[in-house]
VOGU-3710 file (C-alpha; in Angstrom, 3 decimals, decimal comma):
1> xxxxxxxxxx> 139,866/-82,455/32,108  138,220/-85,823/31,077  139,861/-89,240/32,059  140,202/-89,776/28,922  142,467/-86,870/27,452  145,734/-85,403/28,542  146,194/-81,451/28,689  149,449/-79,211/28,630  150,161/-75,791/29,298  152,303/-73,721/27,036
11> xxxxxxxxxx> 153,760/-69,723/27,052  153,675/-69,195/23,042  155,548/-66,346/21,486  154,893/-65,576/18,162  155,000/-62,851/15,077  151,956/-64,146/13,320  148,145/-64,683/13,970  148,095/-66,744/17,617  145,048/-68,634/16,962  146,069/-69,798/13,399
21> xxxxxxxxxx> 149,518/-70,632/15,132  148,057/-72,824/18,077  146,021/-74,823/15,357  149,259/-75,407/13,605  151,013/-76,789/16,579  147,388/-78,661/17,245  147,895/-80,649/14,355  151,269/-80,845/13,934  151,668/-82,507/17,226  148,289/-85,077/16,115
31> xxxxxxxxxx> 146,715/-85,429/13,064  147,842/-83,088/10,870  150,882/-81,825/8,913  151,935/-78,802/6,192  149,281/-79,911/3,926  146,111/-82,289/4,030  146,646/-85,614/3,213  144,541/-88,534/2,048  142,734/-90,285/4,987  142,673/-87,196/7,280
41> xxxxxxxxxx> 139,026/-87,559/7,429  136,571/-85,256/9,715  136,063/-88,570/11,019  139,733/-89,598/12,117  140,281/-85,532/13,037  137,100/-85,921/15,731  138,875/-89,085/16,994  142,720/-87,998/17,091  143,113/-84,170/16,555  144,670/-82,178/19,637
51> xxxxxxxxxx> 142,707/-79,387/20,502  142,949/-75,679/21,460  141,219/-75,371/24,831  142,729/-71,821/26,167  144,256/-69,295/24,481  144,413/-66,016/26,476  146,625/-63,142/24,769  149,071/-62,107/27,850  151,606/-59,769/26,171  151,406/-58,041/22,908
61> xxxxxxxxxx> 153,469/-55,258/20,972  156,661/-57,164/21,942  159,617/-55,863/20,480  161,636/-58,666/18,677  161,881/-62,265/18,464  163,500/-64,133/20,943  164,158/-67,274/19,096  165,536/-67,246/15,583  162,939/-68,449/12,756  163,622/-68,609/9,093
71> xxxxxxxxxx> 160,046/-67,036/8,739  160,757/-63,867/6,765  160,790/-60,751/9,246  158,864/-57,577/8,755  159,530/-54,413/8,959  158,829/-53,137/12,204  157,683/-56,670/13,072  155,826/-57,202/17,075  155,086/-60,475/18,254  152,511/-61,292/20,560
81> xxxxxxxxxx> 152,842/-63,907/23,624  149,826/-65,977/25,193  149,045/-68,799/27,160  147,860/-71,859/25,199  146,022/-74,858/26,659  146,264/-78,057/24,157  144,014/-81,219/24,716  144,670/-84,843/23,546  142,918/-88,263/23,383  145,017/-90,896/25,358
91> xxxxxxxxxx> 144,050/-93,255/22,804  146,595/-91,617/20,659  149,381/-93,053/22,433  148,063/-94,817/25,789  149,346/-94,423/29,509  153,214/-94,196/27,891  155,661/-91,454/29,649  158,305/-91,685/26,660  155,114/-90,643/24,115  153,801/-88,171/26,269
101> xxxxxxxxxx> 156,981/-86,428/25,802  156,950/-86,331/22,351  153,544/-85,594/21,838  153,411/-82,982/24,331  157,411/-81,612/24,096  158,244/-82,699/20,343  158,198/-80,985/17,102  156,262/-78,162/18,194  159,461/-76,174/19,460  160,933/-76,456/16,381
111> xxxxxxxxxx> 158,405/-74,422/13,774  159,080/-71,596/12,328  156,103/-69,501/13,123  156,853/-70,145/16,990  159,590/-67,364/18,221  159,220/-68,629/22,056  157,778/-71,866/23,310  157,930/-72,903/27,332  155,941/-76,117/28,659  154,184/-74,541/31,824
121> xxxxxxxxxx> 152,238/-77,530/33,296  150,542/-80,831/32,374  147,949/-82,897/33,888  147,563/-86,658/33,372  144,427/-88,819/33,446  144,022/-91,942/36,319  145,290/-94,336/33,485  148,798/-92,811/33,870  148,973/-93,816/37,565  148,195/-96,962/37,188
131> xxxxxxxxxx> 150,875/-97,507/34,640  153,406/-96,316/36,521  153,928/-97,168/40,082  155,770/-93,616/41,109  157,893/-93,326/44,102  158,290/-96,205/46,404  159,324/-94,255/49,197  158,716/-90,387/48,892  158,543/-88,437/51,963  157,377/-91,245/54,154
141> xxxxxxxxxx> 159,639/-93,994/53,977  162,772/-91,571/53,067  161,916/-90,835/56,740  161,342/-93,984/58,063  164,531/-94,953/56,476  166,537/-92,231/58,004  164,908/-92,207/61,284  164,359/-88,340/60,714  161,117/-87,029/61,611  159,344/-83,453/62,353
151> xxxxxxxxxx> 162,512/-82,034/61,062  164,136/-81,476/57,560  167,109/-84,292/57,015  170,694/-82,588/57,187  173,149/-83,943/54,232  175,950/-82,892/52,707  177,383/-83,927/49,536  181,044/-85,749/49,222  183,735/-82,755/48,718  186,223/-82,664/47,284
161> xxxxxxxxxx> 183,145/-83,843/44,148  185,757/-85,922/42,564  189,470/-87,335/43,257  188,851/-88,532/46,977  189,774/-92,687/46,762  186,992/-94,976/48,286  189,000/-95,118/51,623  189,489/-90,966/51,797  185,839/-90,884/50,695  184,911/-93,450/53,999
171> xxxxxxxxxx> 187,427/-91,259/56,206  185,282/-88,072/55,466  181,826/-90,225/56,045  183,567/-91,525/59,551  183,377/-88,109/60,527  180,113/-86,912/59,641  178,262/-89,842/60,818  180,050/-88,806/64,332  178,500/-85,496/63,667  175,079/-87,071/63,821
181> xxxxxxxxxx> 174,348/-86,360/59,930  171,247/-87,489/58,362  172,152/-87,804/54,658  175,230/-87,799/52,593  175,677/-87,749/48,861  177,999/-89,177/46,479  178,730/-85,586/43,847  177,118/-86,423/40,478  180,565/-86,117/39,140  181,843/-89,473/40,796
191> xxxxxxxxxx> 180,930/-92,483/39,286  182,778/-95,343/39,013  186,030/-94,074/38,047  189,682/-96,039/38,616  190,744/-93,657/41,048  187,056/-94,072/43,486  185,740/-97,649/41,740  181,928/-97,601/42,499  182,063/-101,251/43,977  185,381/-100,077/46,717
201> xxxxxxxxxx> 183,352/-97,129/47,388  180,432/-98,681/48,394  182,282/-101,085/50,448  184,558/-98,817/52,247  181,567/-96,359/52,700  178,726/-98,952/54,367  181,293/-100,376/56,695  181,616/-97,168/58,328  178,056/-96,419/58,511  177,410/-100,049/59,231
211> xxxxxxxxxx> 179,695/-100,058/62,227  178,327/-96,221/63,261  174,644/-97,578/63,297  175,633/-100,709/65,142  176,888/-98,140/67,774  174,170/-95,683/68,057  171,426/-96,910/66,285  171,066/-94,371/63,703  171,679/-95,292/60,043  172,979/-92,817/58,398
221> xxxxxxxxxx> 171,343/-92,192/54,078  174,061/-92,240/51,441  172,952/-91,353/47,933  175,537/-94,000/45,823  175,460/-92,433/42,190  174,952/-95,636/40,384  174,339/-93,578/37,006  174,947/-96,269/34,336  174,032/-98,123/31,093  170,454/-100,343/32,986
231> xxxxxxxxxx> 172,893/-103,334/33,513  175,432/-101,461/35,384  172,616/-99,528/37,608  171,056/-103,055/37,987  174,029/-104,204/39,490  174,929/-101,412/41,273  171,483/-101,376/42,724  171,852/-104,562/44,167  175,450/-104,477/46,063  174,217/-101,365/47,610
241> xxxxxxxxxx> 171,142/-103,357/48,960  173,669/-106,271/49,291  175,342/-104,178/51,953  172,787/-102,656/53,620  172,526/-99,355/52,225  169,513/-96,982/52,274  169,435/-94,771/48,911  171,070/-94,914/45,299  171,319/-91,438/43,291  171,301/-91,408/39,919
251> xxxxxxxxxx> 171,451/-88,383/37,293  168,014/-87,862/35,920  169,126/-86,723/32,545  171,660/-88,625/31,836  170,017/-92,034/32,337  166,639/-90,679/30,312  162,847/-91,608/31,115  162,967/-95,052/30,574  165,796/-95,208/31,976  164,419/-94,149/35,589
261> xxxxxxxxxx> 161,146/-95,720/34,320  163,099/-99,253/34,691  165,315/-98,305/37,552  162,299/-97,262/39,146  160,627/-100,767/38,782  163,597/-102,909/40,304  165,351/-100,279/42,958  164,146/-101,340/46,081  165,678/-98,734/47,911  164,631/-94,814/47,583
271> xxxxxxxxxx> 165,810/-92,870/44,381  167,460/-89,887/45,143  166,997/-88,171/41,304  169,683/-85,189/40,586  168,618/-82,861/37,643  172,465/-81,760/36,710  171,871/-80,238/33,312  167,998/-78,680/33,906  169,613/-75,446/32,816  169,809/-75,981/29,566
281> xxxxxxxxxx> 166,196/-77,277/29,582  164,790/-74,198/31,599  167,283/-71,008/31,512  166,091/-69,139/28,345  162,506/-67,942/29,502  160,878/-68,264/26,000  162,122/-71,766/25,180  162,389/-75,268/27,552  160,050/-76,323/30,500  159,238/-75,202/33,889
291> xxxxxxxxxx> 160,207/-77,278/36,635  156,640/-77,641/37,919  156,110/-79,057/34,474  159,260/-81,234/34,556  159,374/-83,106/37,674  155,721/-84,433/37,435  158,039/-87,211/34,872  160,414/-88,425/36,904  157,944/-88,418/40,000  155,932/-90,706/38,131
301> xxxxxxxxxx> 158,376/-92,740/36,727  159,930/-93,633/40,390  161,909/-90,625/41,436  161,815/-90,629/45,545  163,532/-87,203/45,905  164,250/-84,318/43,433  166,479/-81,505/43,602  165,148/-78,105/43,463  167,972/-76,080/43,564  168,373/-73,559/46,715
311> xxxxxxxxxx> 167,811/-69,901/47,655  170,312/-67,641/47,316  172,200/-70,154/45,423  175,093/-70,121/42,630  173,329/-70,943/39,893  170,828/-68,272/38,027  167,691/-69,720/39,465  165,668/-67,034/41,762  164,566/-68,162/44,909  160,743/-67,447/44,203
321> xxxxxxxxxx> 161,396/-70,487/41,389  162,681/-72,331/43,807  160,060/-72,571/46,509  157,390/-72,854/43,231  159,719/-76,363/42,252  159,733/-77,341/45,798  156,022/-77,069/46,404  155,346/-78,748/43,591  157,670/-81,478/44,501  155,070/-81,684/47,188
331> xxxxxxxxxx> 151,594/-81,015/45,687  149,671/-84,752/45,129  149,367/-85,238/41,441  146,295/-87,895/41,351  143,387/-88,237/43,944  144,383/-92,228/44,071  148,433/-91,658/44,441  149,922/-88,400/45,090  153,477/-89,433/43,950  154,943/-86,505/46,441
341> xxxxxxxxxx> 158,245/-86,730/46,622  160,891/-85,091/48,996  162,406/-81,919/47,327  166,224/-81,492/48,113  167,953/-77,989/48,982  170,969/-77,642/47,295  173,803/-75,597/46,039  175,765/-73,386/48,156  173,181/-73,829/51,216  174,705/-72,720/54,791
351> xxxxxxxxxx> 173,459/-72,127/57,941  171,626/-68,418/56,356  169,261/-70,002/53,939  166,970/-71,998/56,813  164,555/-68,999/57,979  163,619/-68,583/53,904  163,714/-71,367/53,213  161,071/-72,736/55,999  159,175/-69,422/55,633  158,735/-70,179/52,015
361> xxxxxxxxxx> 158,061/-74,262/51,742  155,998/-74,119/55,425  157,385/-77,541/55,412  160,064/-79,968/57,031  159,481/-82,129/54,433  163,122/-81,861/52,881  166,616/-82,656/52,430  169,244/-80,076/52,754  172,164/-80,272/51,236  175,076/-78,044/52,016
371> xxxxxxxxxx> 178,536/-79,298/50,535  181,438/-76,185/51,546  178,673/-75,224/54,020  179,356/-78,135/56,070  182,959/-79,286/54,527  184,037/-75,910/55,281  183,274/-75,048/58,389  185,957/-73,400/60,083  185,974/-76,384/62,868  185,387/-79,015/60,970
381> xxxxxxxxxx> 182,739/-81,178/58,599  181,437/-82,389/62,438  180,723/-78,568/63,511  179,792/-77,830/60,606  176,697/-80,670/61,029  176,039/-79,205/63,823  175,747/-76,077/62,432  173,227/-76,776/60,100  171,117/-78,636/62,477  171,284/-75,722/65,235
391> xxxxxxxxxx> 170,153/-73,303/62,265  167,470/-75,738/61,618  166,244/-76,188/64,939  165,929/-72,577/65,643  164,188/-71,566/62,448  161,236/-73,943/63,561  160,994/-73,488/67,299  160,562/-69,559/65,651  164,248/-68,327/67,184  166,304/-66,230/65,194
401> xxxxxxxxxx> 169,634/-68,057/63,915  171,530/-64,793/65,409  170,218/-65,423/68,808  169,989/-68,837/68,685  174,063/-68,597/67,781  174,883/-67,085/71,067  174,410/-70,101/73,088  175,584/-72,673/70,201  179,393/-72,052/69,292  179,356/-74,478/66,176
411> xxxxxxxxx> 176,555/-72,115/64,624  177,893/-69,110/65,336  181,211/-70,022/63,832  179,191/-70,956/60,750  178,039/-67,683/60,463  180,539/-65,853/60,657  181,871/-67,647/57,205  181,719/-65,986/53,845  180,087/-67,454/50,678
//
């Protein structure tokens, strides 16, 4: 790829010709439209037409469309499926996240002679990293912050997710910092509602870590969702710096790009970025992005840690996805500033996902999150740290959990749980 152009990666499903059909998305996402038009010269085409790079036929003889069109269907119709690499000059838009989106993730999903259309990947020229200063924090200072090292950080998440008040909410993080947690996490679903005001939460919550870290010198991370209108975050931002805390959360799509793009340019504390809502962007396989695709955004744009979902989880996601999102999280996206972030394990994590879940990363570098799997531990949210940290600490000195459980009671409670 030249430093000059931008390139994206694309799984194309279609009943017609798939060359004529990657030249109309070409053009329909640069120079051209349905018909010529005065001024599209060969001239201004050389300068600002996208262009087909790859197109490799993967699939063909498919049987049926899986997105609607209101291109007429034949009879006996087949559609064909293939990977398409399109090419732009950054001069059409410049080192700008919001246009790369909708040059690169725009009309094109909307024509009709497209049946399925999935953004697989996209690489950036050096111009987009120095327009955007990326993660302050990432792996390294998430750590530093923490005080975690060589090890993955535990956290849990705030449970019940909503209807705890700020004091009930600081009661629950009493005991977990006794536990000797690493990380806790305000549920994307409490914001700064009358019943758990943001401000009283904050509060209530740093005076108990506060006072635990004056104690035993370890500070423990709270994600504060500060997920807001930019004034509100802005101000949220600060009285969580104002009181000495370590992380702010905020809900990736619900704030939008530039959103993060500005919070990302004042937070001075590490941006813990929550995708709540990727499924609708990912779960039909013909239509949406892949994460791998995704994330490279938000990483950019200042995200210091990403969720990734977890094996074995709740949701749909399968756990090979997951370690591919999680690695990516971690794979260095310029030579100059690899904007790696720290991928977080989440949704309905216990004790049972660590030897997978190490055996697939080959990294420490993450959080893990496990909300009933600490909450509900049959002794407690403290045993249930404990736990998750004994599971942890096995899986990398190479011990099996089961045998590791026999000499640590917390952990073998844990696994004995269902769920």
């Amino acid at each position: 790829m030249h430093e000059d152009r931008f390139e994206a990666d694309y799984l194309l499903e279609t009943p017609g010709d798939p060359e004529q059909v990657a030249d109309i998305i070409a053009g329909e996402q640069s120079s051209g439209t349905f018909l010529p038009v005065p001024g599209e010269t060969p001239e201004l085409k050389e300068r600002s037409a996208a262009r087909v790079t790859r197109l490799e036929v993967v699939e063909t003889d498919v049987d049926g469309r899986s997105l609607a069109s209101t291109k007429p269907q034949r009879e006996g119709e087949r559609v064909t499926r293939s990977r398409l690499t399109l090419s732009w000059p950054l001069a059409n838009i410049g080192p700008s996240l919001p246009n790369l989106v909708a040059t690169i993730a725009g009309n094109l999903f909307e024509l009709r002679d497209v049946t399925g259309l999935r953004l697989l990947d996209l690489r950036l020229p050096p111009a987009f990293s120095k327009a955007y200063g990326g993660p302050r924090f990432g792996v390294e200072g998430t750590r530093r912050l923490s005080g975690v090292h060589d090890r993955p950080l535990i956290g849990t998440i705030i449970k019940p997710s909503i209807g705890l008040s700020a004091e009930a909410t600081a009661e629950l993080v009493q005991d977990l910092c006794e536990a000797g947690i690493d990380f806790i996490k305000d549920d994307e679903l409490q914001s700064d509602g009358p019943s758990c005001p943001f401000d009283e939460r904050v509060r209530a919550v740093m005076r108990v870590i506060n006072d635990n870290a004056d104690r035993t010198g370890k500070k423990v991370m709270y994600a504060f969702n500060l997920t807001g209108e930019l004034d509100q975050m802005r101000r949220r931002h600060d009285l969580v710096l104002e009181t000495g805390g370590t992380c702010v959360m905020a809900s990736v799509n619900s704030i939008g790009l530039a959103g993060m793009i500005e919070l990302g340019r004042f937070s001075e504390l590490p941006i813990h970025g929550h995708r709540n809502g990727w499924g609708y962007m990912t779960r039909a396989p013909m239509l949406g992005w892949s994460y791998v695709a995704w994330q490279k955004l938000w990483r950019l744009a200042g995200a210091d840690h990403m969720h990734v979902n977890g094996l074995q989880n709740k949701f749909s996601e399968d756990d090979d996805s997951v370690i591919a999102s999680a690695r990516a999280c971690l794979t260095p996206m310029f030579e100059d500033k690899p904007c790696t972030v720290m991928p977080v394990f989440s949704s309905g994590q216990t004790v049972r996902q660590a030897p997978g879940t190490y055996a697939g990363l080959g990294s420490t570098d993450l959080i893990v999150t496990a909300g009933g799997g600490i909450v509900a531990h049959p002794d407690g949210p403290g045993a249930g740290v404990r736990a998750l940290r004994d599971a942890w600490d096995a899986t990398v000195a190479g011990i099996a959990i089961e045998e590791h459980a026999k000499t640590h009671p917390a952990l073998s409670r844990a696994l004995e749980m269902k769920g």
